[in-house]
PABA-22503 format. One line per field, with one value per residue: residue number from 1; residue in three letters; chain; z, y, x of N, C-alpha, C in turn. Coordinates in Angstrom, 3 decimals, padded with zeros to 6 digits. Each point is the difference from the previous one (the first is absolute). Layout:
! residues N
n (NUM|...)
res (ALA|...)
chain (A|...)
n.up (Z|...)
n.north (Y|...)
n.east (X|...)
ca.up (Z|...)
ca.north (Y|...)
ca.east (X|...)
c.up (Z|...)
c.north (Y|...)
c.east (X|...)
//
This chain:
! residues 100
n (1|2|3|4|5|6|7|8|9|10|11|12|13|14|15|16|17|18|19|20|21|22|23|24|25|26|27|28|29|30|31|32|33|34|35|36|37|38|39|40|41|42|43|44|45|46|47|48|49|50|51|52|53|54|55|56|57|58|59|60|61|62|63|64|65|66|67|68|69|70|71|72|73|74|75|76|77|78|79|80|81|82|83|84|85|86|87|88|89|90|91|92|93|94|95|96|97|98|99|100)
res (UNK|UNK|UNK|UNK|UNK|UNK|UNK|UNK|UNK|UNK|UNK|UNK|UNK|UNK|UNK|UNK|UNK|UNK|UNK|UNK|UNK|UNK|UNK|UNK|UNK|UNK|UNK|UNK|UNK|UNK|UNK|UNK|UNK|UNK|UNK|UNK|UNK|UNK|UNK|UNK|UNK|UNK|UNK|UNK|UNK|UNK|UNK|UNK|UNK|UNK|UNK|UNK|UNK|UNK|UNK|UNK|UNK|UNK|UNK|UNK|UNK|UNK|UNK|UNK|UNK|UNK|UNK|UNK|UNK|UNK|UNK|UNK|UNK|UNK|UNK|UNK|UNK|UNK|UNK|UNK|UNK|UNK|UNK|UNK|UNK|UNK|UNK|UNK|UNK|UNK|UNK|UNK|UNK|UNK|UNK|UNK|UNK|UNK|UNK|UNK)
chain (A|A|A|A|A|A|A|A|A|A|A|A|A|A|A|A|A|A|A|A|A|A|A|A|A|A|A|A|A|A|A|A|A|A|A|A|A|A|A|A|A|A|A|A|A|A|A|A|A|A|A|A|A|A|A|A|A|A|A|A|A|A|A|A|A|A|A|A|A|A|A|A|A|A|A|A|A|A|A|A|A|A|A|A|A|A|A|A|A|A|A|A|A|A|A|A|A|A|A|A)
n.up (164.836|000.703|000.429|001.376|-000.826|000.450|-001.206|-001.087|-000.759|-000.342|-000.099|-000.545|-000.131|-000.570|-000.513|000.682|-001.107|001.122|-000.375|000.578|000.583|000.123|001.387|-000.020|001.359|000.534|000.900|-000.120|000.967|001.040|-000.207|000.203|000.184|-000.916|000.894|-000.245|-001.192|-000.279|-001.321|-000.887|-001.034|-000.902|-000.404|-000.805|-000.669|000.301|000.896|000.383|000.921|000.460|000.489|000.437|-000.023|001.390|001.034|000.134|-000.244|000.880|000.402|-000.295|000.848|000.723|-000.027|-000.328|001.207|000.427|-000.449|-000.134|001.534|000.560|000.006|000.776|000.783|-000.635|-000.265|001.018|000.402|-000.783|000.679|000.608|-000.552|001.434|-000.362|000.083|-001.538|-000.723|000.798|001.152|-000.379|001.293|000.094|000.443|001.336|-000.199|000.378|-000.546|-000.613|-000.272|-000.576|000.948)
n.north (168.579|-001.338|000.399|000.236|000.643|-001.504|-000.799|000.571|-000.881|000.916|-001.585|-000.432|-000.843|-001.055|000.351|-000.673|-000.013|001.117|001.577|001.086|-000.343|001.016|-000.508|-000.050|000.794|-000.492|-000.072|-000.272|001.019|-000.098|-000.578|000.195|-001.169|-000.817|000.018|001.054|-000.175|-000.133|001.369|-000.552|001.129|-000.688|000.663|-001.116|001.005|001.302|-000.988|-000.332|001.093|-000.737|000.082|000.208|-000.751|000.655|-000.704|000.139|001.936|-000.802|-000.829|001.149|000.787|-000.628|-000.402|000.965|000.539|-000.987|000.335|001.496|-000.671|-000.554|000.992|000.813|-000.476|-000.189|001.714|000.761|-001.046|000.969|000.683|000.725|001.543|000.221|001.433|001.033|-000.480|000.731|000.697|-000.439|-000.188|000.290|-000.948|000.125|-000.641|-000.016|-001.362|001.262|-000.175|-001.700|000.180|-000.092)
n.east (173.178|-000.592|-001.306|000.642|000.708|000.048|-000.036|001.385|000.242|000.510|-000.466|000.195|-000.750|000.401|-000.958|000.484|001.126|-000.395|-000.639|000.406|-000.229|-000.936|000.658|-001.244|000.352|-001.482|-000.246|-001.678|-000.297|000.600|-001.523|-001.213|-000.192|-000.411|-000.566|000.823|000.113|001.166|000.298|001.291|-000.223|000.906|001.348|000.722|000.632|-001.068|-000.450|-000.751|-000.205|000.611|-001.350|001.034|-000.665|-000.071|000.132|000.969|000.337|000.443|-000.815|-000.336|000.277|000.310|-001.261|000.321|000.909|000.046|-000.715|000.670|000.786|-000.889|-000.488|000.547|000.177|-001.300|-000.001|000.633|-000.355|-000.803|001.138|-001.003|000.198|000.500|-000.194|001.097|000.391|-000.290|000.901|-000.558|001.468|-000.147|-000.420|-000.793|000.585|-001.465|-000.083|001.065|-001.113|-000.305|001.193|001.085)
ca.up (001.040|000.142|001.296|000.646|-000.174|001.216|-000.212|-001.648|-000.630|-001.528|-000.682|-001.211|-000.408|-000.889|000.015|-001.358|-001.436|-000.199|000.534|001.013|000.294|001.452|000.949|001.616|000.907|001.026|001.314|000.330|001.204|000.310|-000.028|-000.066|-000.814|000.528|000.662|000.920|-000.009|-000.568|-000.863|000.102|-001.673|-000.701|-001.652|000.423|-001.115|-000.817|000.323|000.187|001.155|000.978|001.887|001.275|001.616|001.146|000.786|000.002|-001.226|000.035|-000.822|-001.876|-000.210|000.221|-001.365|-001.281|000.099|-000.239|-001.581|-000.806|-000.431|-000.765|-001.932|-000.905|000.257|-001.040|-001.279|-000.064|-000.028|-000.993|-000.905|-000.517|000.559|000.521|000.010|001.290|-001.209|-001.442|-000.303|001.120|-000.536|000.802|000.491|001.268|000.330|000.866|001.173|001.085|000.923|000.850|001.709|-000.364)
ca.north (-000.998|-000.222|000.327|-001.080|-001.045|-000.051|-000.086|-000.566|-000.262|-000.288|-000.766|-000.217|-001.484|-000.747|-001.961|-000.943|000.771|001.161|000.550|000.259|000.929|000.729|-000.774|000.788|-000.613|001.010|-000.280|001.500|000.041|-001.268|000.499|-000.517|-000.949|-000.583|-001.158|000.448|-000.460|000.973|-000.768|000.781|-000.281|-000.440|-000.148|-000.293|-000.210|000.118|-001.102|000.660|000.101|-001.004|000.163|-001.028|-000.242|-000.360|000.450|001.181|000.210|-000.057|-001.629|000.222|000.675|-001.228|-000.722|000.968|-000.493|-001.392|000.153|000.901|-000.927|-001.309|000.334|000.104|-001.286|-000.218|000.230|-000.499|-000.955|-000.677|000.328|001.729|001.096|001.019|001.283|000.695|001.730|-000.631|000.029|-000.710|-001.398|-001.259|-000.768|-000.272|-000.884|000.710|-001.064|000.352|001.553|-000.459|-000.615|-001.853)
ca.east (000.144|-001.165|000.665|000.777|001.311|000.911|000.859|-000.102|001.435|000.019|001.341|000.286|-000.002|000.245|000.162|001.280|-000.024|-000.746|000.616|-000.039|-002.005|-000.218|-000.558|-000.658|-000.784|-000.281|-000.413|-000.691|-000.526|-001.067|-001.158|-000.779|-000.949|-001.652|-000.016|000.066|001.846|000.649|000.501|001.474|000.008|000.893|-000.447|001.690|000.798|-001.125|-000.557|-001.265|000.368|-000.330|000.099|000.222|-000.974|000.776|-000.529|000.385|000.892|001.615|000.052|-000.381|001.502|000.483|-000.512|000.044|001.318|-000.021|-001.042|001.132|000.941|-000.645|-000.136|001.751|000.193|-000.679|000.537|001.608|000.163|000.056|001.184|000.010|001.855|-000.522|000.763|-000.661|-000.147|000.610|001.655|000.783|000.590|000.038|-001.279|000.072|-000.408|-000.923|000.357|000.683|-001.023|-000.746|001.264|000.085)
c.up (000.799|001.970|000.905|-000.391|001.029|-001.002|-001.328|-000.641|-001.724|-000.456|-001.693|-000.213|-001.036|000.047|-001.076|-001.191|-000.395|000.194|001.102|000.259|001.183|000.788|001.188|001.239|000.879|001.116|000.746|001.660|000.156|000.263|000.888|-000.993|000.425|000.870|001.748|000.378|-000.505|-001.201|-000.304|-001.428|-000.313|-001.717|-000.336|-002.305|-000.940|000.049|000.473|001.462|001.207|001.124|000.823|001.517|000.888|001.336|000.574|-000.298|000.265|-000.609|-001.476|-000.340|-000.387|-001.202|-000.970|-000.606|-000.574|-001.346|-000.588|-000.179|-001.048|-001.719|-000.344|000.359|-001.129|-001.233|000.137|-000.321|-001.628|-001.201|000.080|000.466|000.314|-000.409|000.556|-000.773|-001.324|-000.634|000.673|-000.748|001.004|000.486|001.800|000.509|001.075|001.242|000.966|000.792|001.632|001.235|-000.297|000.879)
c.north (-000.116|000.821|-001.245|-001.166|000.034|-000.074|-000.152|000.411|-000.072|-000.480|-000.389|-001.762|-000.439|-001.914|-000.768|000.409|000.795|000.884|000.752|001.519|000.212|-000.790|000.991|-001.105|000.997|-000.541|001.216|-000.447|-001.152|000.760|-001.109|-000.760|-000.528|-001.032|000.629|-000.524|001.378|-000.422|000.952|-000.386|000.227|-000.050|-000.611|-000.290|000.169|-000.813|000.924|-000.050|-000.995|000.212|-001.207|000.250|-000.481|000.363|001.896|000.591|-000.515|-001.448|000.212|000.620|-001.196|-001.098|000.636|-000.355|-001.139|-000.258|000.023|-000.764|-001.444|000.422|000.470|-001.257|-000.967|000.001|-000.658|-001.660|-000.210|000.695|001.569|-000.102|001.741|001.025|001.027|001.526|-001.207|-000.104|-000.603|-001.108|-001.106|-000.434|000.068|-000.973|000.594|-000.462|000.682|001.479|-000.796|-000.668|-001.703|-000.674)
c.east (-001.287|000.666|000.000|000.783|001.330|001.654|-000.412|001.230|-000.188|001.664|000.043|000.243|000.039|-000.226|000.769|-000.575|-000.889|000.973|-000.377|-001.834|000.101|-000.802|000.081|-000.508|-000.278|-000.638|-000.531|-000.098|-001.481|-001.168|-001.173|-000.671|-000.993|-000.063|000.720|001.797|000.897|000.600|000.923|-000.200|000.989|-000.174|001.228|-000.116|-001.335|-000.915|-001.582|-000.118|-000.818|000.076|000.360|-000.496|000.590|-001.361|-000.007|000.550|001.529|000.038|-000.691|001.402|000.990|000.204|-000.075|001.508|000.123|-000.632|000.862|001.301|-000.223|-000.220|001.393|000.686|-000.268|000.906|001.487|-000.274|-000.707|000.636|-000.101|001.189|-001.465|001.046|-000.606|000.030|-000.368|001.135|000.519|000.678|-000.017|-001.416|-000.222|-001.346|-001.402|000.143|000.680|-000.708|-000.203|000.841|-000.386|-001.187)
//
């Protein structure tokens, strides 16, 4: 594990008539960036890790958040089924980490 990870979830995804692969997300501690902004790196389903920039670390915090819903958001809408094992028989919905 890379150090300062605020958060990471190992789920199990599937995109329509696939089957089901290891989907990770992680959301490292917000850091310094260039320019004198902050950045909150993000990696969401093996994707190559993306810093999100915020003025400060709570609006990178913030916008990291918001990143993470918008790409599962993403997938759900283009048919994935999230699991939370590889045995898990029921699908679950990610949408519901984030409250209405």
């Amino acid at each position: 594990m890379r150090d300062g990870q605020l958060a990471r979830v190992d789920w199990f995804a599937a995109p329509p008539n696939e089957p089901r692969s290891p989907f990770v997300l992680v959301i490292w501690a917000p850091e310094r960036h260039k320019g004198g902004d902050v950045a909150c790196p993000v990696q969401v389903g093996g994707s190559t890790v993306r810093p999100i920039v915020g003025i400060d670390p709570l609006q990178s915090l913030v916008l990291a958040l918001v990143y993470v819903r918008h790409e599962l958001e993403q997938r759900v809408s283009a048919g994935w089924s999230f699991y939370r094992s590889l045995s898990d028989p029921q699908a679950f919905d990610p949408s519901t980490y984030f409250g209405s």
